[in-house]
C-alpha positions in Angstrom: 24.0 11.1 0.1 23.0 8.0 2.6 25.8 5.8 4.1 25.1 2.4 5.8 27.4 -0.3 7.5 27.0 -3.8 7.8 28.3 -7.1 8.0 28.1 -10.2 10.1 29.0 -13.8 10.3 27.7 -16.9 7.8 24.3 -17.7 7.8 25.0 -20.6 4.9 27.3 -23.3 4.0 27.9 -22.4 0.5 30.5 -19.2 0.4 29.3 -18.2 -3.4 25.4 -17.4 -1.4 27.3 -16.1 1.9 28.9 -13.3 -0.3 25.6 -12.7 -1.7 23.6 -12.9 0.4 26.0 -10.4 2.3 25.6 -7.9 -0.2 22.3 -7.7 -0.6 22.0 -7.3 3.6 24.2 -4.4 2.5 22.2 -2.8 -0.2 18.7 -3.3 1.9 19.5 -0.3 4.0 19.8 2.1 1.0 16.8 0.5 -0.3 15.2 0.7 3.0 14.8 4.6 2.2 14.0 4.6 -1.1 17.9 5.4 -2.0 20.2 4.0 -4.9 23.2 2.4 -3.8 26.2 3.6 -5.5 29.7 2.2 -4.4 30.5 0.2 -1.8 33.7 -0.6 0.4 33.9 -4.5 1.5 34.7 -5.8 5.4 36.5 -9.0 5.7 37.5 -10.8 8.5 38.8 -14.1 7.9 41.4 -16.6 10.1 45.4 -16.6 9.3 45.3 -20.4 9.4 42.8 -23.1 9.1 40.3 -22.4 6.0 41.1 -22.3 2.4 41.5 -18.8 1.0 39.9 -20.0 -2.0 36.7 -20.2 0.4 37.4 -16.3 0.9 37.7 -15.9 -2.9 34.3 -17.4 -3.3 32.2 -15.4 -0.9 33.8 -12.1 -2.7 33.1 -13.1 -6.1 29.6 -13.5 -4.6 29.2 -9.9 -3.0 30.8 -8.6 -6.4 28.4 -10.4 -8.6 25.4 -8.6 -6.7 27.0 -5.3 -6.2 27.3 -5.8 -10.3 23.7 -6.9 -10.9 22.8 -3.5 -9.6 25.4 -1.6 -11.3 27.0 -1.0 -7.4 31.0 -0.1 -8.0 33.5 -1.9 -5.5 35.8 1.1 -4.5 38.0 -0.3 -1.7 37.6 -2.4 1.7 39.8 -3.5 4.5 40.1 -6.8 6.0 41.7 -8.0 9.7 42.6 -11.5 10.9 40.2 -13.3 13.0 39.0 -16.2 14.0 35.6 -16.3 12.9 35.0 -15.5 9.4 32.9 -12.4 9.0 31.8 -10.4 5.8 29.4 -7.3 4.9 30.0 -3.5 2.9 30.0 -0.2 3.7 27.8 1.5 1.3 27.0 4.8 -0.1 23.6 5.9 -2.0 22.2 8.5 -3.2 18.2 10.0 -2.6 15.9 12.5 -3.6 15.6 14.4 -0.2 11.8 15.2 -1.1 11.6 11.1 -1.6 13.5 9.8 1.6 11.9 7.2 3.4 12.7 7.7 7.0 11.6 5.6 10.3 10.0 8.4 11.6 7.2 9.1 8.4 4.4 6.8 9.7 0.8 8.5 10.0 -2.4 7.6 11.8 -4.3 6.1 8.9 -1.3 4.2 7.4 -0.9 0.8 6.5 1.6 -1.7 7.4 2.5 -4.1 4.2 5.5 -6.7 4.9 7.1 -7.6 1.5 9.0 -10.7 2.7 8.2 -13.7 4.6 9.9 -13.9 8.3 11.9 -16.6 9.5 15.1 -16.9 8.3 16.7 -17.3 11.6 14.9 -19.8 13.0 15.7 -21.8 10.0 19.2 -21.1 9.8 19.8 -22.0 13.2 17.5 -25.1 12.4 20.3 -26.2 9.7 23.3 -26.0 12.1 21.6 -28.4 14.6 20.5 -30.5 11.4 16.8 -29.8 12.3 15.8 -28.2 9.1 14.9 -29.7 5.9 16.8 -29.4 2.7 13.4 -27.9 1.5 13.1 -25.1 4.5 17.1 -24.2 4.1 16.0 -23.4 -0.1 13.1 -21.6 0.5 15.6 -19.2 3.3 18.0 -18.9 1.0 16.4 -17.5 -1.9 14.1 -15.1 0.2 17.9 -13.7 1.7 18.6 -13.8 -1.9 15.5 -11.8 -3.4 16.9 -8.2 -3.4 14.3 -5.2 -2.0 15.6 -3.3 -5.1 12.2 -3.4 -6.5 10.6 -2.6 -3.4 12.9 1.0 -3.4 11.7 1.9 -6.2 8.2 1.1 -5.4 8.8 3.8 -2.4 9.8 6.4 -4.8 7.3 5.8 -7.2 4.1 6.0 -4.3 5.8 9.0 -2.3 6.4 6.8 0.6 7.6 8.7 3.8 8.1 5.6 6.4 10.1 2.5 5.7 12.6 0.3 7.8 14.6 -3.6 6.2 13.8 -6.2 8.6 17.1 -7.5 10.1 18.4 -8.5 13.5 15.8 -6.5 15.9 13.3 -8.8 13.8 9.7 -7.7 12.6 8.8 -6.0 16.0 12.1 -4.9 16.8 11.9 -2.8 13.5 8.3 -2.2 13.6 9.0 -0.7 17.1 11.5 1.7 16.3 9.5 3.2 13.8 6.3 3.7 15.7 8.6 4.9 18.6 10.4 7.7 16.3 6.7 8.4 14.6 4.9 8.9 18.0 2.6 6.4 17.3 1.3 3.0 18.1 1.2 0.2 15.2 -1.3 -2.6 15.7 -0.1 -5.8 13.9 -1.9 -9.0 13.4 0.1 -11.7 14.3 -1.9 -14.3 12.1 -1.3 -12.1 8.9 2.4 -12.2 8.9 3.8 -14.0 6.5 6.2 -17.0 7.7 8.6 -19.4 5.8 7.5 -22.9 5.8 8.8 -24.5 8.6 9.6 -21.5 10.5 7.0 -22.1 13.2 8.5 -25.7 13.3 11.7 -24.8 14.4 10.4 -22.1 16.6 8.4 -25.1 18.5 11.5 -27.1 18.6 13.5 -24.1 20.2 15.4 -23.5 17.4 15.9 -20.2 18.4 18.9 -17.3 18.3 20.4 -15.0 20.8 18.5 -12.2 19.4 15.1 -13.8 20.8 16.1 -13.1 24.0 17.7 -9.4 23.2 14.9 -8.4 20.7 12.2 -8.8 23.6 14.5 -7.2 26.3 15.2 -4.5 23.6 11.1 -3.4 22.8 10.8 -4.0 26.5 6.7 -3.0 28.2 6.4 -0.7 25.0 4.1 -3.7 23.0 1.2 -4.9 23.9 0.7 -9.0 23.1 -2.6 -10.3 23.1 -2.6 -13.6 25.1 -3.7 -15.4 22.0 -0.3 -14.3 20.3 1.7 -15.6 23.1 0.0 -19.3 22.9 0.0 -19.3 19.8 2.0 -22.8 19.0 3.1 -22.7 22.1 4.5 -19.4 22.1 6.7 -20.0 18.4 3.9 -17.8 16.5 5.3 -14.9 18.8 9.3 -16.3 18.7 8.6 -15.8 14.9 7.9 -12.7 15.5 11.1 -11.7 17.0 13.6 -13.8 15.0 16.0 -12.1 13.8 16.3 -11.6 10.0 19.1 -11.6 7.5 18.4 -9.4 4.0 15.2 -9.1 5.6 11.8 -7.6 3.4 11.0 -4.1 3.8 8.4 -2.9 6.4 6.2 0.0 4.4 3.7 2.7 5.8 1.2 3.7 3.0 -2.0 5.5 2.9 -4.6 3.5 3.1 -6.1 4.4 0.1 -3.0 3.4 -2.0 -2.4 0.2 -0.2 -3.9 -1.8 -2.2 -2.3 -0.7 -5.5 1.0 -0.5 -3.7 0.5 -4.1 -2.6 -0.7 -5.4 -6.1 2.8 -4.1 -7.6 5.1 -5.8 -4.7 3.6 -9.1 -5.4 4.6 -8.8 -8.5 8.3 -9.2 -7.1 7.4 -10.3 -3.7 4.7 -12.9 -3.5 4.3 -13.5 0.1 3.4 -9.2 0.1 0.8 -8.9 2.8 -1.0 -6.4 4.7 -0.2 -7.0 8.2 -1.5 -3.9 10.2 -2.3 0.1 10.4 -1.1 2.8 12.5 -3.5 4.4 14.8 -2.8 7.6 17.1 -0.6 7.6 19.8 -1.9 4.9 22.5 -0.2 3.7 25.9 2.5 1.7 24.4 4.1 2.1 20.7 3.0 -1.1 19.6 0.1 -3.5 19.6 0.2 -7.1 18.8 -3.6 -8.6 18.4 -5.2 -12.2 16.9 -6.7 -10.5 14.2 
């Protein structure tokens, strides 16, 4: 049995997509592992005055229609009174033990595939300051929206022993934390991960969250960043790297060998799949971040 928390404020106007997107956030940290998610307990915090309480009905008919989808039962919840409105689940899954994905599986040799494109932050703050196109906010929400269900099953299927969701520590955040646990170094190549349209845009034009500033303090002198990376658009190819992400893609270690099956079967589901690194032996720093 695998338990996850999560919830967090709106990252869209439309409630309906809030709940769902909400959910799926969720259900990405059992999938993360290669787990099933079972039942899940919702977390509401909405004002006492102010806001329709239809809008609250709305973004629970959403989480509900995606815990349904993947045959997920809605056992309970709790909700408080606050003044920002805030939404997730508690969750419960259930794993194979011989076929748990952990962040501490990753092997020299390994490859690093990213399923979903980054950059949902940067666009999502983009739409509150009205910077973002109507085009950049669809293309956000339906990659929130795309569930890593497929990808869990995927993990089972291969054997895979190292997986992580990209959320709010962002692609290197994540990536760190798993070469840190593995005790080894990852070297990702900036130009081959995968970014939403207009992400670098918004990056450029500063449109950036808290998290920037906390994901870099949080990885620290433990990365390596080529110079190129760092100039890169004026330092947004790099800002990308560390945006924060909401019902993120999942971050996979595979053999080497198997990579490129693996990676033929997630674009299947995930188009924007892509290799986007290996993991070599133990270096000076966890992580390296190169030009190519």
């Amino acid at each position: 049995m695998v338990q996850t928390v999560d919830f967090f404020t709106p990252v869209v106007d439309d409630p309906f997509d809030f709940g769902r997107i909400s959910a799926l956030n969720s259900l990405n940290d059992i999938w993360a592992m290669g787990g099933r998610p079972v039942t899940a307990m919702a977390i509401t915090c909405f004002p006492r005055q102010g806001i329709d309480l239809a809008i609250l009905g709305e973004i629970m008919r959403g989480g509900l229609s995606i815990l349904s989808e993947n045959g997920v039962a809605l056992v309970g919840g709790h909700s408080v009174q606050n003044e920002q409105i805030m939404f997730g689940y508690s969750v419960t899954g259930l794993i194979d033990p011989q076929q748990l994905a952990t962040n501490s599986g990753a092997r020299p040799g390994d490859v690093l595939i990213l399923t979903k494109p980054l950059g949902t932050g940067l666009i999502s703050t983009g739409v509150k300051f009205g910077k973002a196109t109507a085009e950049m906010e669809e293309q956000a929400r339906e990659t929130m929206l795309s569930p890593n269900r497929r990808g869990a099953e995927l993990i089972r299927q291969f054997g895979i022993r190292a997986a992580t969701d990209i959320t709010g520590f962002g692609l290197l955040g994540h990536a760190w934390e798993v070469a840190r646990a593995s005790e080894v170094t990852f070297e990702i190549a900036a130009p081959a991960v995968p970014l939403l349209d207009g992400a670098l845009e918004m990056a450029r034009q500063r449109m950036l969250t808290q998290g920037d500033r906390t994901n870099r303090l949080y990885i620290g002198d433990d990365v390596t960043i080529a110079p190129a990376v760092a100039a890169t658009d004026e330092g947004a190819l790099l800002s990308a790297l560390f945006d924060p992400q909401t019902a993120g893609g999942l971050l996979i270690c595979v053999a080497a060998d198997e990579a490129p099956r693996l990676l033929a079967e997630l674009q299947v589901d995930y188009p924007h799949a892509a290799i986007i690194g290996q993991v070599r032996e133990r270096g000076e720093r966890s992580m390296v971040v190169n030009n190519g």
